[in-house]
ROSE-326711 format. One record per residue: y, z, x of N, C-alpha, C in turn; residue in one letter; residue number from 1. Coordinates in Angstrom, 2 decimals, always signed. Each point is the difference from the previous one (the first is absolute). Layout:
<recs>
n.py,n.pz,n.px,ca.py,ca.pz,ca.px,c.py,c.pz,c.px,torkol,vexnu
Y,Z,X,Y,Z,X,Y,Z,X,A,NUM
...
</recs>
This chain:
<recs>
n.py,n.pz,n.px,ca.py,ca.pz,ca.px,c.py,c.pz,c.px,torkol,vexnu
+55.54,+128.66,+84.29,+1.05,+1.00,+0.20,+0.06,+0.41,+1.47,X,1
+1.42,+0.37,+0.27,+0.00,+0.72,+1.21,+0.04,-1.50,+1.09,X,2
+0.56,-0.74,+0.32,-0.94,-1.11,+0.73,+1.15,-0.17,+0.84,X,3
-0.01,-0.35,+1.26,+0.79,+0.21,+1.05,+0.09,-1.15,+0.76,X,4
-0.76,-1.37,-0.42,+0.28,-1.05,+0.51,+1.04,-0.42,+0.07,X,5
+0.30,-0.66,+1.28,+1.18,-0.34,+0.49,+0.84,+0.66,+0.58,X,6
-0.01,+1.29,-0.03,+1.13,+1.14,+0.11,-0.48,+0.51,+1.61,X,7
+1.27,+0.26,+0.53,-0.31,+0.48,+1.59,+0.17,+1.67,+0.13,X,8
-0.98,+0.69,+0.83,+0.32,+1.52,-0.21,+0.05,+0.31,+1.50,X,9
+1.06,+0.94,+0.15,+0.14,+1.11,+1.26,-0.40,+1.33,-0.17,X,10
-1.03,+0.09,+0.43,-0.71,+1.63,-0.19,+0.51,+0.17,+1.53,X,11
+0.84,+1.84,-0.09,-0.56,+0.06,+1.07,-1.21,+1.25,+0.31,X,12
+0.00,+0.35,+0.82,-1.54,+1.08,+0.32,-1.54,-0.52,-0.81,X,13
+0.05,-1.35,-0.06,-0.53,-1.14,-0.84,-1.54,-0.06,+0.49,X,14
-0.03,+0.80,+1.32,-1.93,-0.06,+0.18,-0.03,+0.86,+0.29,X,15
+0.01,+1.24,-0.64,-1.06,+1.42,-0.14,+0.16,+0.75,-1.38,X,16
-0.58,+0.87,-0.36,+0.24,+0.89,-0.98,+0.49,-0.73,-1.24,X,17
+0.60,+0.38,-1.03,+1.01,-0.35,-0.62,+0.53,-2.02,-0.04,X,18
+0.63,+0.09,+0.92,+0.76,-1.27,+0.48,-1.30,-0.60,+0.34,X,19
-1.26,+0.03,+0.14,-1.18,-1.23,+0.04,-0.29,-0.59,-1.51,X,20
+0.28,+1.48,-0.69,-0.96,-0.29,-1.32,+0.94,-0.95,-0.79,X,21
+1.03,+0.32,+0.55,+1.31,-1.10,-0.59,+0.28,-1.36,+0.39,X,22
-0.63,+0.16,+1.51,+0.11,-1.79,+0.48,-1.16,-0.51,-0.59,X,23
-1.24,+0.53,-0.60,-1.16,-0.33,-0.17,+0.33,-0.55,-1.44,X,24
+0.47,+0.87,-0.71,+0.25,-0.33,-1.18,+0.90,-0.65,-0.42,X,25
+1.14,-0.81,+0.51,+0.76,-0.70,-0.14,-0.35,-1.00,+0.32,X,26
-0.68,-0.17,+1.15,-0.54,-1.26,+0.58,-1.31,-0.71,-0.95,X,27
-0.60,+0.94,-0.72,-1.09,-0.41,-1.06,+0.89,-0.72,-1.28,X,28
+1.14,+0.92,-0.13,+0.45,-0.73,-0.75,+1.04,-1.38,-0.12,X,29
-0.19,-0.23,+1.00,+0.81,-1.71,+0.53,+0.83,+0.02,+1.23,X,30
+0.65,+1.32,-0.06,+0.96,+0.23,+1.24,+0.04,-0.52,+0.94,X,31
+0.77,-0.42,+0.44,+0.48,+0.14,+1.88,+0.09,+0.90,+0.92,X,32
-1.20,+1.19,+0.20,+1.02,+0.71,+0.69,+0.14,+0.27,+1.20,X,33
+1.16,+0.98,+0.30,+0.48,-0.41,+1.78,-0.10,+1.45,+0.09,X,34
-0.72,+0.59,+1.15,-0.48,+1.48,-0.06,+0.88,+0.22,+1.53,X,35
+1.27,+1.16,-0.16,+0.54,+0.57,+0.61,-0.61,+1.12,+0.99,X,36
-0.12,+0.30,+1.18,-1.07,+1.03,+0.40,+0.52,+0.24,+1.51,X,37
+0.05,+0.64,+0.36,+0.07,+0.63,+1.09,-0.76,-0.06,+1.34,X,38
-1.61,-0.40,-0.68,-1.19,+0.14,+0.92,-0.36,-1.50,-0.68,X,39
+0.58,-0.90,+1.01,-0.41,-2.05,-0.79,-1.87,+0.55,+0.14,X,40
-0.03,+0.43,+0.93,-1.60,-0.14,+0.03,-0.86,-0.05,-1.37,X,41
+0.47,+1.12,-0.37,-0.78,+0.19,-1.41,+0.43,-0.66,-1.47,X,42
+1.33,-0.33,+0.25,+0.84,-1.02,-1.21,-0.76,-1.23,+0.48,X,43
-0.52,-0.45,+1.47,-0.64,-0.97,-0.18,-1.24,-0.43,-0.68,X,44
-0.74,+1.33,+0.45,-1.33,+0.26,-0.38,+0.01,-0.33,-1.77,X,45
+0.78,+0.62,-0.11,-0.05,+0.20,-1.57,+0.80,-1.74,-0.71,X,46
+0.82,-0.62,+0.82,+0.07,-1.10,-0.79,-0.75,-0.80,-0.04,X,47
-0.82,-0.65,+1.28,-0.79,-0.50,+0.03,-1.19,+0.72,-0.69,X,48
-0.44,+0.79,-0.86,-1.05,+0.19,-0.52,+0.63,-0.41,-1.56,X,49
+1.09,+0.42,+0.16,+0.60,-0.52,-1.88,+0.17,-1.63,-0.12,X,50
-0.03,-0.91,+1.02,-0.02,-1.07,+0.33,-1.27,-0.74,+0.01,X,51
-0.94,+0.73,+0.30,-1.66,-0.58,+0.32,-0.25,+0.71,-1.67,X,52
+0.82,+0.49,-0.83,-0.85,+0.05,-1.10,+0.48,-1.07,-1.18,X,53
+1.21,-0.92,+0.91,+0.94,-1.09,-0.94,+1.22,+1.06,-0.64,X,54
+0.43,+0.61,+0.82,+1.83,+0.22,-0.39,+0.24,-0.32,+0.69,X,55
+1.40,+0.47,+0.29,+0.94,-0.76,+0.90,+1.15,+1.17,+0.53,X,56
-0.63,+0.26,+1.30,+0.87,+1.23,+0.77,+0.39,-0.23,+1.21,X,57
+1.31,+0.46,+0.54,+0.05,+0.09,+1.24,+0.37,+1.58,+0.55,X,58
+0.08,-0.05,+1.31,+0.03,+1.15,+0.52,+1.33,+0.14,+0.69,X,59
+1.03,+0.56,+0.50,+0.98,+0.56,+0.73,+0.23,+1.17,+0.31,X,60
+0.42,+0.42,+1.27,+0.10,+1.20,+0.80,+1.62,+0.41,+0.20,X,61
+0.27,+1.19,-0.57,+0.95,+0.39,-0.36,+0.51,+1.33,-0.10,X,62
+0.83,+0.82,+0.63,+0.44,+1.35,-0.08,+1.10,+0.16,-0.89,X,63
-0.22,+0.26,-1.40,+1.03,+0.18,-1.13,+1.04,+0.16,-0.05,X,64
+0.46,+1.79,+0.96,+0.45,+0.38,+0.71,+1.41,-0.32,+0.57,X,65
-0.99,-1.51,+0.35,+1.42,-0.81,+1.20,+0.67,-1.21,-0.71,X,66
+1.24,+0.33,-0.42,+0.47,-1.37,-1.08,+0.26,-0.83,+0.53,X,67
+0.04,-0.41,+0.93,+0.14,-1.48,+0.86,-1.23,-0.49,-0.17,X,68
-1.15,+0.63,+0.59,-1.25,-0.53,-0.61,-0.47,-0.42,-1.20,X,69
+0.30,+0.93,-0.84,-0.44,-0.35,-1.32,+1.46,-1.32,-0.78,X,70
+0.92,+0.15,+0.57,+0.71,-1.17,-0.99,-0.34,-1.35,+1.23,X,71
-0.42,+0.01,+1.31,-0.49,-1.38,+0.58,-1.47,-0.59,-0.86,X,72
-0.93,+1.03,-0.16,-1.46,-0.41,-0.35,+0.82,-0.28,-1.60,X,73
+0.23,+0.69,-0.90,+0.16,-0.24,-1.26,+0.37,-1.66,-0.13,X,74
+1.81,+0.03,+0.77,+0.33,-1.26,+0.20,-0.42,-1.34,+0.45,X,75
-1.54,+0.22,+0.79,-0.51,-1.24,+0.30,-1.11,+0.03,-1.03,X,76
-0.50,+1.00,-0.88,-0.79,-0.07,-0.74,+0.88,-1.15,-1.29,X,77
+1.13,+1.12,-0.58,+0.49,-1.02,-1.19,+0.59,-1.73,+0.63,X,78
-0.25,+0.04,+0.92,+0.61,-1.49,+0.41,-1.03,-1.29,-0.03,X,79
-1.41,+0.51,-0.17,-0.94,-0.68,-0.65,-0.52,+0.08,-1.23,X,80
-0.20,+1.64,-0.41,+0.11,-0.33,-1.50,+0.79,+1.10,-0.84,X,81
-0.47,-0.76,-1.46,+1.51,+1.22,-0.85,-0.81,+1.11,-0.23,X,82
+0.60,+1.07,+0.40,-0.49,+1.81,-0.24,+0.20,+0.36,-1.18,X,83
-1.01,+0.17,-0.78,+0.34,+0.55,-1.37,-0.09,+1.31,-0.24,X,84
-1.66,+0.91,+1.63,-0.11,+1.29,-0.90,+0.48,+0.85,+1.75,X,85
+0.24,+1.25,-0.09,+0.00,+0.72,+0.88,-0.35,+1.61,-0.42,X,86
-1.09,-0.02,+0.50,-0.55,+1.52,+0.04,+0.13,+0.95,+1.00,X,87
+0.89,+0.77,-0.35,-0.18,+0.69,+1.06,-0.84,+1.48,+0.66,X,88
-0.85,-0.03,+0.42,-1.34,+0.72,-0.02,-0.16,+0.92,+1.09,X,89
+0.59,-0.53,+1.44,-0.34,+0.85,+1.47,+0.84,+0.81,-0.38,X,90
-0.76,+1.31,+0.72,+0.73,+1.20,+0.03,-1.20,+0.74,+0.31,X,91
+0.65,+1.37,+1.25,-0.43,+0.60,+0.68,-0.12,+1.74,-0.85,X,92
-0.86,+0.69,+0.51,+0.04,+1.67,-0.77,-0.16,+0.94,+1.13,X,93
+0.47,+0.93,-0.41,+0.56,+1.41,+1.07,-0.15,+1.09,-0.85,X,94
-0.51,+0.80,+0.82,-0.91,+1.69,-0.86,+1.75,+1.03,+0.62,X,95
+0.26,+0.47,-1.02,+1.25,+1.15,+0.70,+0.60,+0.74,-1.02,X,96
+0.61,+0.54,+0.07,+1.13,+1.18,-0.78,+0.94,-0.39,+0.69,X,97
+1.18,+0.59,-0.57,+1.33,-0.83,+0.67,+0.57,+0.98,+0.93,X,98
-0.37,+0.99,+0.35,+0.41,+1.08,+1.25,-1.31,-0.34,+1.14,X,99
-0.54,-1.05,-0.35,-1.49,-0.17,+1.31,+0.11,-1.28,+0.04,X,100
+0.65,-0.96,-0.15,+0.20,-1.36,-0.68,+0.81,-0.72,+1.22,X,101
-0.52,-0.01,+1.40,+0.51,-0.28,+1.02,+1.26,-1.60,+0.17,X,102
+1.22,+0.24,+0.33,+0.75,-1.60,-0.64,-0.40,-1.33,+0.52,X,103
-1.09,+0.75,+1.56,-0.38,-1.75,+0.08,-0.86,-0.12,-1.19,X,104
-0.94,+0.96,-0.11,-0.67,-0.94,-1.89,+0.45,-0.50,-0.94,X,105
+1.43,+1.11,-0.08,+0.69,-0.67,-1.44,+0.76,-0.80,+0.34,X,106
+0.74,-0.60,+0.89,-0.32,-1.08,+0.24,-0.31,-1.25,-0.25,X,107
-0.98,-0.11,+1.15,-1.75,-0.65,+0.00,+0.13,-0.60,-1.62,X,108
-0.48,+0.93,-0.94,-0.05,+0.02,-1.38,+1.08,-0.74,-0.48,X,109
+1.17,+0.52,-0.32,+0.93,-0.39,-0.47,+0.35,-2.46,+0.61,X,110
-0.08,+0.69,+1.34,+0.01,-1.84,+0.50,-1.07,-1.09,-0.69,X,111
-1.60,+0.78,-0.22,-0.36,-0.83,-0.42,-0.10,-0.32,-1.69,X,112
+0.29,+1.69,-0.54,-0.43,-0.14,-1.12,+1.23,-0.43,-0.96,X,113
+1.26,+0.48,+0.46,+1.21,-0.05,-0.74,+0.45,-1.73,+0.58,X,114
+0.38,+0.30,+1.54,+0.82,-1.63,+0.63,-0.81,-0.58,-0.06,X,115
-1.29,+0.35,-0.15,-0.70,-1.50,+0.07,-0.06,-0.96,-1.37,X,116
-0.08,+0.93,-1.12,-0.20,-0.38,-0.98,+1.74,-0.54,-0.50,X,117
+0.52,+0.24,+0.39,+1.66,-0.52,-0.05,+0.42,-1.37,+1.46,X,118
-1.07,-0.25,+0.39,+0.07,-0.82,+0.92,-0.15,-0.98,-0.97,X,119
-0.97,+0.04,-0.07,-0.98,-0.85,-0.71,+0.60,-0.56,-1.48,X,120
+1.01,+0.83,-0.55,+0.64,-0.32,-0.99,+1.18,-0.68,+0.08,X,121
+0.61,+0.33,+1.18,+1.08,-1.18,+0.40,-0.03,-0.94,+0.48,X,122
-1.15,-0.12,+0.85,-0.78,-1.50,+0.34,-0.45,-0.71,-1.09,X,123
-0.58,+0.53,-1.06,-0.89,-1.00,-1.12,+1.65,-0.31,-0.88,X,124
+0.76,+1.17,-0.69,+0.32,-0.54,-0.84,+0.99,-1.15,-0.27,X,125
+0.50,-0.30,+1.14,+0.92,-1.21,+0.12,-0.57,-1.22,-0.17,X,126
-1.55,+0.35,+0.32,-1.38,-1.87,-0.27,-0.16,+0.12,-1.72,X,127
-0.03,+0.91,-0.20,-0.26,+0.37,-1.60,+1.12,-0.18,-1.06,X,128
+0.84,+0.12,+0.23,+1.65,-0.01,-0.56,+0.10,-2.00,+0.38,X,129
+0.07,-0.27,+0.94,-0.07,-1.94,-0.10,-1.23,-0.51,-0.54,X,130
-1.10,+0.67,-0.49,-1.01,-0.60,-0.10,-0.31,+0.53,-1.90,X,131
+0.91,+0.93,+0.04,-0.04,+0.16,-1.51,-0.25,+1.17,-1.06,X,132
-0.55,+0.43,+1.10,-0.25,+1.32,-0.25,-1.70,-0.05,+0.31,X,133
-0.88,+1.34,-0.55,-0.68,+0.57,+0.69,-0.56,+1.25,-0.17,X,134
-0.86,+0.89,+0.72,-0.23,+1.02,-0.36,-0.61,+0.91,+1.32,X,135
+0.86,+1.45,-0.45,-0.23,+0.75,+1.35,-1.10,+1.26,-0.12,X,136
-0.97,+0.29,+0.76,-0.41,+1.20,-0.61,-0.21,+1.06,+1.17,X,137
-0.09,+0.73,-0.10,+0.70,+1.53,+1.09,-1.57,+0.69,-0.19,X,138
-0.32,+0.92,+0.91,-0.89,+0.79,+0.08,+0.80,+1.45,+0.17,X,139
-0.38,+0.82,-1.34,+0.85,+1.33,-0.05,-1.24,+0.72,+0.08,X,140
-0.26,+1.00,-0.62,-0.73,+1.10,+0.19,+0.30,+1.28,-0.75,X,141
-1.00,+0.66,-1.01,+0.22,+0.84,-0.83,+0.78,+1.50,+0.93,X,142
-0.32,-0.29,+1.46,+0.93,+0.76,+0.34,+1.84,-0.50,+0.18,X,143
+0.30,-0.85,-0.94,+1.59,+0.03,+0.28,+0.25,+0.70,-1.10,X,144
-0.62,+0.14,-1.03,+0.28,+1.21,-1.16,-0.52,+0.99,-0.13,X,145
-1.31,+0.11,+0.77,-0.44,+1.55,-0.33,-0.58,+0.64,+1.73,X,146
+0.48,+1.46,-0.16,-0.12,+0.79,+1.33,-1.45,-0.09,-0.05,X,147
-0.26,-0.55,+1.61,-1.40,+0.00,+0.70,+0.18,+0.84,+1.16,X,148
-0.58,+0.55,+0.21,-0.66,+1.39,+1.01,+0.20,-1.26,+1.71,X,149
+1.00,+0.68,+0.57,-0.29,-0.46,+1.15,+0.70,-1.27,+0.21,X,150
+0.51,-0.52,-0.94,+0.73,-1.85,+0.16,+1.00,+0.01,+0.20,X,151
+0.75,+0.66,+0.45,+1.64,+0.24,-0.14,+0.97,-1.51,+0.48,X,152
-0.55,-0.71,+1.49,+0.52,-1.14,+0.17,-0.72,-0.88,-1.15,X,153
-1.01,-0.31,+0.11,-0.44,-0.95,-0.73,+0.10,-0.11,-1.74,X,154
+0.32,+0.98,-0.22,+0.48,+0.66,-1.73,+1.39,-0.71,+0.29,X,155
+0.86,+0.36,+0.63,+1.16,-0.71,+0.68,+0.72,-1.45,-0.11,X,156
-0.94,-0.06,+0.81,-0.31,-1.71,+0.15,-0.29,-0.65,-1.18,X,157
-0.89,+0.20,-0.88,-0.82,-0.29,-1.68,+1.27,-0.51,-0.64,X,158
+0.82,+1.50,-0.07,+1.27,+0.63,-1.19,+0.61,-1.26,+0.35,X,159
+0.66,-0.53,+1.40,+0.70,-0.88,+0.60,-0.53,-1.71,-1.15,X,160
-1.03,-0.07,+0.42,-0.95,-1.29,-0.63,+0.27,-0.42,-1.39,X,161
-0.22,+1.45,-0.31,+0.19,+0.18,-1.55,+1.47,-0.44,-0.54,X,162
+1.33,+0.35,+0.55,+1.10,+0.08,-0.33,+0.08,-1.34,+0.20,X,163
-0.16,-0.61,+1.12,+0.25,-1.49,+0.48,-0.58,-0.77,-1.27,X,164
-1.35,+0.42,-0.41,-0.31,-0.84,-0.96,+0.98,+0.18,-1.51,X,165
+0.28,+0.41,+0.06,+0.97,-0.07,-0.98,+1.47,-0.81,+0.09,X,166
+0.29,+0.80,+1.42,+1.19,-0.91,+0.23,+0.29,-1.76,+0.10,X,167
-1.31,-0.04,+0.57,-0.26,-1.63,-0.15,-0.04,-0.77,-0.73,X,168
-0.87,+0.73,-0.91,-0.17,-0.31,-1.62,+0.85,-0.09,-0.92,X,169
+1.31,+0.53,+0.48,+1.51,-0.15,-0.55,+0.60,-0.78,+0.68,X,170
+0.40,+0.03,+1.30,+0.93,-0.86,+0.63,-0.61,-1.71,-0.38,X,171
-1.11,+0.03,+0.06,-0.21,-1.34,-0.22,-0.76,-0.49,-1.19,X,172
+0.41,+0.40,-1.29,-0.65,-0.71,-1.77,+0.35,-1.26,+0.26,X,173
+1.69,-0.70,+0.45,+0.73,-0.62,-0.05,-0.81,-1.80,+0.26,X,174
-1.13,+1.24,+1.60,-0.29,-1.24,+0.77,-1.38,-0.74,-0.29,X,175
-0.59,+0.67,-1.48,-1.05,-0.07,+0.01,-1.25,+0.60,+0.59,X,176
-0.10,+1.03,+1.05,-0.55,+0.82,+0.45,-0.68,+1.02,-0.66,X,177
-1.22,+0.24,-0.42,-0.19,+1.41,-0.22,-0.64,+0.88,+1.11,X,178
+0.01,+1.36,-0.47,-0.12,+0.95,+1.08,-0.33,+1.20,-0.43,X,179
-1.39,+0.22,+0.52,-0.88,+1.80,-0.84,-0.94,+0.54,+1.51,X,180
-0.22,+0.76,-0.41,-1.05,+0.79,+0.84,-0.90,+0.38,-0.73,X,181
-1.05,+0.66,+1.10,-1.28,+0.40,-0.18,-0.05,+1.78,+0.79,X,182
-0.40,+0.68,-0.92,-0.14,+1.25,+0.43,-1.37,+0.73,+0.10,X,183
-1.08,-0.20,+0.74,-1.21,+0.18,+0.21,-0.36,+1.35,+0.01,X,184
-0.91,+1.34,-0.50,-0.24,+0.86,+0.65,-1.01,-0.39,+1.11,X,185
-1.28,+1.29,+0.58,-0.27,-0.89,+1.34,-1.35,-0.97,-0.72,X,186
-0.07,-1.25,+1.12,-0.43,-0.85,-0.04,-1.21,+0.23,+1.39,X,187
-1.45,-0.31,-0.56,-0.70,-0.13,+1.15,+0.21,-1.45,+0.57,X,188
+0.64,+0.37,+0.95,-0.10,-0.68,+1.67,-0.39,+0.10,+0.77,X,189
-0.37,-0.91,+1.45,-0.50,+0.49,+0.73,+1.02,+1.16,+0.61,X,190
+1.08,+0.00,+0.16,+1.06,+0.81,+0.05,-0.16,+1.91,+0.09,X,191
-0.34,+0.28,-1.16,-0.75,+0.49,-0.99,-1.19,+1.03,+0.69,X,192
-1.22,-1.05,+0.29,-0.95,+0.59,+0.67,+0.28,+0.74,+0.99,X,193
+0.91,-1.35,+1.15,+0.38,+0.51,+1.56,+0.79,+1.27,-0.05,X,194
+0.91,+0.15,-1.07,+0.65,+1.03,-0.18,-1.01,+1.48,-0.07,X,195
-0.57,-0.08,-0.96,-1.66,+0.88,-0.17,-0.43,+0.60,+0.64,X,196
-0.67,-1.19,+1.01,-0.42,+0.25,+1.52,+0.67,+0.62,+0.93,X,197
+1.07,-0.37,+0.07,+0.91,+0.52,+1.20,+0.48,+1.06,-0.57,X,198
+0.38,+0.76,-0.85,+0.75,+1.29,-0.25,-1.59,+1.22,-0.76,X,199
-0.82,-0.86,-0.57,-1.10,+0.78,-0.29,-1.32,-0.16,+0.39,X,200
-0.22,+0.00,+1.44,-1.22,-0.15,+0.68,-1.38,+0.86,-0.56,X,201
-0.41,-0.67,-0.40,-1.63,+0.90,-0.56,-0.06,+0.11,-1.64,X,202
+1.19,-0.18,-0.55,+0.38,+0.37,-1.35,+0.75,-0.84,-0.99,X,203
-0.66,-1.63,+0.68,+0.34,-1.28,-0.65,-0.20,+0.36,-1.50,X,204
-1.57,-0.07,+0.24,-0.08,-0.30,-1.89,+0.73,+1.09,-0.89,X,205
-0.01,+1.11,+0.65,+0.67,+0.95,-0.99,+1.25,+0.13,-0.34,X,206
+0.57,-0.95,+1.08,+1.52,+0.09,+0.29,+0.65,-1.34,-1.10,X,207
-1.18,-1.21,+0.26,+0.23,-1.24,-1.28,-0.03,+0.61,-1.30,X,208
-1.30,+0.72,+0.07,+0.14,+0.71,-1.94,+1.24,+0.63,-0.31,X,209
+0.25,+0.73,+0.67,+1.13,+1.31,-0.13,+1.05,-1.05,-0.48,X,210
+0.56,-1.16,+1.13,+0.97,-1.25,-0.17,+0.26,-0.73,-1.19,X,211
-1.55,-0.19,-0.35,-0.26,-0.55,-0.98,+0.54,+0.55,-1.20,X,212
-0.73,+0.91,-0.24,+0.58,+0.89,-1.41,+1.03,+0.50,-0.14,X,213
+0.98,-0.50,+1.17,+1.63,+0.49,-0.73,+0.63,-1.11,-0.73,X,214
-0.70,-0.99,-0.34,+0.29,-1.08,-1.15,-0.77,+0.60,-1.04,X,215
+0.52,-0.03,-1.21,-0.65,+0.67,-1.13,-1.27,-0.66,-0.48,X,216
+0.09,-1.53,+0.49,-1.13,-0.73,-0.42,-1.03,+0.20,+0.83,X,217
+0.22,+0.62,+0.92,-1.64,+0.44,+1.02,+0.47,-0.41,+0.88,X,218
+0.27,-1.17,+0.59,+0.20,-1.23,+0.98,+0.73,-0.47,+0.30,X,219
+0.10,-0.27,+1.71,+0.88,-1.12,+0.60,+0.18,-1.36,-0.87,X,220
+1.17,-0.67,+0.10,+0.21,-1.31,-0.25,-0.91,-1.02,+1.00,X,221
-0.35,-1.08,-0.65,-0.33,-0.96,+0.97,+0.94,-0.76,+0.47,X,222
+0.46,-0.67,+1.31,+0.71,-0.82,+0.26,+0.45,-1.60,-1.08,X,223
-1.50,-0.14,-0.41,-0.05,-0.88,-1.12,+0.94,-0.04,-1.12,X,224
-0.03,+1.21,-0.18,+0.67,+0.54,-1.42,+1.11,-0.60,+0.34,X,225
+0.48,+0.96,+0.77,+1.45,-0.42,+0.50,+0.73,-1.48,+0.36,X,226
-1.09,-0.84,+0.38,+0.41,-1.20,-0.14,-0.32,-0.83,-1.70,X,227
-0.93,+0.74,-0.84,+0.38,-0.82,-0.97,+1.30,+0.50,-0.29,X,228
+0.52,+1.02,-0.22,+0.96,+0.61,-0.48,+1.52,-1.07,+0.75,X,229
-0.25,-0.14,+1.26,+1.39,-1.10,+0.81,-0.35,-1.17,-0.95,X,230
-1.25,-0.92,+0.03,+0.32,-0.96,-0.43,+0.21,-0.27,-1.45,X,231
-0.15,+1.15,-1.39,+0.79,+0.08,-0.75,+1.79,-0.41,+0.02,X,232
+0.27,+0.78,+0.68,+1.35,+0.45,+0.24,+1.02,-1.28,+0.86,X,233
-0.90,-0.56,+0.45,+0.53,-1.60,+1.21,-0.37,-0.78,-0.70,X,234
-0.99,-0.24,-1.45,-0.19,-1.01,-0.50,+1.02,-0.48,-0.93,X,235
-0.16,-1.36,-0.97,+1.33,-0.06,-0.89,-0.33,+0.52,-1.23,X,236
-1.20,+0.52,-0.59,-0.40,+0.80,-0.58,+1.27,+1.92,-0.24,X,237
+0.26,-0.65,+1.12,+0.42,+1.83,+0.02,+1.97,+0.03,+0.39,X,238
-0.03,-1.69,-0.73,+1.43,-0.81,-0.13,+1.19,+1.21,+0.00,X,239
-0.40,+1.25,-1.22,+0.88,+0.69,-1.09,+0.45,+1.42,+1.04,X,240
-0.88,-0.14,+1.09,-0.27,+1.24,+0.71,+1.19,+0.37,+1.43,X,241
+0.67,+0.61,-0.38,+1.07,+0.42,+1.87,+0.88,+1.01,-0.64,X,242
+0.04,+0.94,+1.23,+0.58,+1.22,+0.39,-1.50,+1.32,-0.74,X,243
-0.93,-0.58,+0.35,-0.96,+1.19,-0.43,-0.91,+0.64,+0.83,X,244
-0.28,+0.84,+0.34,-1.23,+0.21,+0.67,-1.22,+0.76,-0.82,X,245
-1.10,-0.60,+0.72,-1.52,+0.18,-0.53,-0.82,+1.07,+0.48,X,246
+0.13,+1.22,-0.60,-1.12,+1.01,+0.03,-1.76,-0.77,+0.26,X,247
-0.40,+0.19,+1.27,-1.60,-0.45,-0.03,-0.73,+0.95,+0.54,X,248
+0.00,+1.59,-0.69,-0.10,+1.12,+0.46,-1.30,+0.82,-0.32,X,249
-1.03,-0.33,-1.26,-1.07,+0.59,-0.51,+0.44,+1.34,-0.71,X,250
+1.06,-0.40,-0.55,+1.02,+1.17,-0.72,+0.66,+1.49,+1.19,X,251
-0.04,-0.75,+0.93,+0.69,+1.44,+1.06,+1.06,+0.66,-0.43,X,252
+1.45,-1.14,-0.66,+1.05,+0.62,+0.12,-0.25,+0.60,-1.85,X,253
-0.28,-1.27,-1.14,-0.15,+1.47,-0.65,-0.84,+0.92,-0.94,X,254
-0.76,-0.52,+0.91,-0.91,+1.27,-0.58,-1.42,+1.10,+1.27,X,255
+1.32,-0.04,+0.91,-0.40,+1.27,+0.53,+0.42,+1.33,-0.26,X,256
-0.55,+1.43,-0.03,+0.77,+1.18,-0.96,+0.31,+0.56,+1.42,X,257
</recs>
């Protein structure tokens, strides 16, 4: 089950956090995948280690952002092979209220988290639509449905993700395409920590517990999780599945009082 041989994947934000545990795990499971990233350094690092363990990854350097970029790299990607999955995973976070919520951030935010992820969707889906269809999956966030303290762009941005996944998931039944998201509460990342560190100097560990226990289940998600949960959803196993998104929350949204 679940088996991904043969099939080519575009992760992007594909070597850190989240988007590793997904190239890792796709690539275990037969994949191709082509890790989108910003910083090649570390998309390198990381393919070549998914490579020295017998998958099969490459690396590309890429600002989401910029749609000339992303439909040139996409386009020389599908011109060697057929694209079946596209995940879309990078995306940036911003601490604010929306009267402190400065517009170069929102912004910032909005380019990478909204256009980028709509870059990326008009570049893939024209390889996917000649090739037969396919499957798209979005990175949302339990904040596009429920108020988080402080997220106002990035709650924003989510809601945006969220809607798209739907819309996609309609405009294209026709083409064979499916199309869902993933809505994570927080996930330990390294992300996560640095965040910790930098806003709570001296008061890490107390500041992880506190984090921790606003999931009802005690605990952060693992990145892991989250990638079994994608490659459910990208496999043909999960054929029956588009226009949905996936609560992977430790019961945050419902069953907090």
């Amino acid at each position: 089950m679940f088996d991904l041989s043969g099939k080519t994947a575009l992760v992007t934000g594909g070597a850190s956090g989240i988007g590793l545990a997904i190239s890792r795990t796709f690539a275990k499971q037969g994949a191709h995948v082509h890790i989108l990233e910003i910083n090649i350094d570390v998309a390198t690092q990381v393919a070549n280690d998914i490579n020295a363990e017998g998958g099969k990854a490459e690396a590309h350097v890429v600002d989401i952002s910029k749609q000339a970029d992303v439909v040139n790299l996409i386009n020389a990607i599908a011109a060697n092979q057929k694209i079946d999955i596209l995940v879309n995973n990078a995306g940036i976070a911003h601490i604010g209220k929306a009267d402190n919520t400065a517009e170069i951030d929102f912004d910032r935010v909005i380019n990478v988290n909204v256009k980028g992820v709509y870059n990326c969707l008009m570049a893939t889906i024209p390889h996917l639509k000649s090739n037969g269809g396919g499957v798209i999956l979005n990175m949302a966030s339990i904040a596009a449905t429920v108020g988080i303290p402080d997220r106002f762009a990035y709650s924003t941005a989510k809601g945006a993700v969220y809607s798209m996944t739907l819309s996609v998931a309609r405009d294209y039944l026709g083409d064979g395409i499916r199309c869902n998201s993933i809505s994570p509460a927080r996930v330990h990342t390294p992300f996560v920590d640095g965040f910790i560190a930098k806003t709570y100097p001296g008061k890490e560990e107390e500041m992880f517990e506190k984090l921790s226990k606003t999931q009802p289940i005690g605990r952060m998600a693992k990145p892991e999780e989250i990638g079994a949960l994608a490659l459910y959803l990208c496999s043909d196993e999960a054929g029956f599945v588009t226009g949905c998104d996936y609560l992977i929350d430790g019961g945050f949204e419902k069953l907090n009082n």
